[in-house]
N, C-alpha and C positions, 0 to 999 in steps of 0.2 A: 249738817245736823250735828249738835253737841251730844256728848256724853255725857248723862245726867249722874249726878254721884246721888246716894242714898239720901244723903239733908236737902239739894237740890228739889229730888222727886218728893219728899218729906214738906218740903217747904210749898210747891206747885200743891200738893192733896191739900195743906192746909190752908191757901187762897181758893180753893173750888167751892163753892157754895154749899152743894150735900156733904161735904165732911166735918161743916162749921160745927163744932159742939163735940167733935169725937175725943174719947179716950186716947190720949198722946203716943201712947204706948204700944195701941192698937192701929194707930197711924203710921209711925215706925215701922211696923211689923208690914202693914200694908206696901207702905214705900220700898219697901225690900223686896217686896216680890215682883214689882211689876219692871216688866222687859222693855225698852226703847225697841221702837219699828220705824225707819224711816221709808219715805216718799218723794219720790220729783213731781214738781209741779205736769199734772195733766195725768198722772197715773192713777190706775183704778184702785182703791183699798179693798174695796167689798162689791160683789153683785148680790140683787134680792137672790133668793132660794139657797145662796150659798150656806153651808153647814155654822152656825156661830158658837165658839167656842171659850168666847172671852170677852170683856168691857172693855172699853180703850177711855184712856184721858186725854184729850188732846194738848201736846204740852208747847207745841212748838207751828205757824204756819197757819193756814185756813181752810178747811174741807168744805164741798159743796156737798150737799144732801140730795140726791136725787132718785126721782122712783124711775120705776123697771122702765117708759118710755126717755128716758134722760131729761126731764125738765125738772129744773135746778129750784128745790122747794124753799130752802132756807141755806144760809152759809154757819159753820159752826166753829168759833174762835178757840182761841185756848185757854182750857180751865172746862172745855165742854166733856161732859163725860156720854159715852156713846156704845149704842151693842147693849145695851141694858133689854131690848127686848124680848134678845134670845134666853138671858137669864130667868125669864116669868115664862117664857111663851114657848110657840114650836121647838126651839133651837134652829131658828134658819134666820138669815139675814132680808130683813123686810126691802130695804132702800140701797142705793147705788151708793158710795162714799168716795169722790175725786176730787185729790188733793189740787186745790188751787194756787197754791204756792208750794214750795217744800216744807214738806211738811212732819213729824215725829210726834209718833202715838206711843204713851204708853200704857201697854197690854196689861192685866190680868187675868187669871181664868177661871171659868164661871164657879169653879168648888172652892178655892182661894175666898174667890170676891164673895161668894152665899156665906160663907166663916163669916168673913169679915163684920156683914150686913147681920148676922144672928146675934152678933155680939154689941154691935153699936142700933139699936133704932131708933135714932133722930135720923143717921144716915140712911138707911131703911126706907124711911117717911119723906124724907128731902129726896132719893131717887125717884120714889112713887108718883111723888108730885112732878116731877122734870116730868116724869112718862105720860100719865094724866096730860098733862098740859100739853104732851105733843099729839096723843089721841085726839083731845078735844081740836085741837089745830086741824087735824088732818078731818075729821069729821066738817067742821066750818067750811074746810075746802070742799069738798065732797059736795056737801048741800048746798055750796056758792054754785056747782056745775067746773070747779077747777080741779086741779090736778091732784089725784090719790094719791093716796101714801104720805110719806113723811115718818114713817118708821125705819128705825136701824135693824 
C-alpha cells in the first residue's frame, strides 16, 4: 500500500465521478481530511449491522460487496465511493466488504463528509444517484428471487 500525499488524494477525488464540478477549494479541503486504511487480500473491511461511521473511496486494489449470506453481489474498483448509506440511513453497515486484492480505502467521516456535501450539491446529487442506482439494483435482485442486499 502507498502513502497517498494531499495532491495525490486531491487528484483521486477529482477523477471520482460525484466530485466532477466541485469547488477546487472544497476539494483540497476534502483531500485533507481523509485517512488511508489498508487491507490484505481476503480480509473483511466491514460486516452488515456493524456501527458506520465514515465513507470510504476506494483508492487503491478491488472489494467484493457482499450481503450478510457471503454471496459476492458486485465487485467495486477504484474511484468507487462507499458507506454512503450509513450517512442517510441507520448508521449501520448494510453489506459484507472483502478486499479481493490489497487493498487501501480512504476514509472520511460522516460530519466532515455531511460539511462537505452542504456545501457542494452537484456532489450531493451525484452521491444520491450512485445510491439510488444501487437501491434500484438490489430491488431487481429481490424481485429476480436473487440475492438481497447490495448496500454498504
Amino acid at each position: 500500500m502507498s502513502t497517498w500525499t494531499a495532491d495525490e488524494r486531491l487528484a483521486l477525488l477529482a477523477r471520482t465521478a460525484i466530485f466532477d464540478g466541485a469547488d477546487p477549494g472544497a476539494l483540497r479541503l476534502l483531500a485533507e481530511m481523509l485517512r488511508p486504511e489498508a487491507y490484505r487480500a481476503g480480509e473483511t473491511v466491514c460486516e452488515p449491522g456493524e456501527v458506520a461511521r465514515e465513507v470510504w473511496i476506494l483508492s487503491e486494489g478491488t472489494l467484493a460487496v457482499q450481503d450478510a449470506a457471503g454471496t459476492t453481489l458486485r465487485a467495486l474498483a477504484p474511484g468507487a465511493v462507499l458507506g454512503e448509506y450509513g450517512l442517510f440511513g441507520a448508521g449501520v453497515r448494510t453489506a459484507r466488504l472483502v478486499a479481493e486484492t490489497p487493498v487501501e480505502l480512504l476514509a472520511v467521516g460522516y460530519e466532515p463528509f455531511r460539511a462537505f456535501l452542504l456545501r457542494e450539491p452537484r456532489a450531493t446529487l451525484a452521491l444520491l444517484r450512485v445510491a439510488v442506482e444501487r437501491l434500484v439494483e438490489a430491488e431487481r435482485r429481490a424481485a429476480a428471487g436473487g440475492p438481497q442486499g447490495g448496500r454498504r
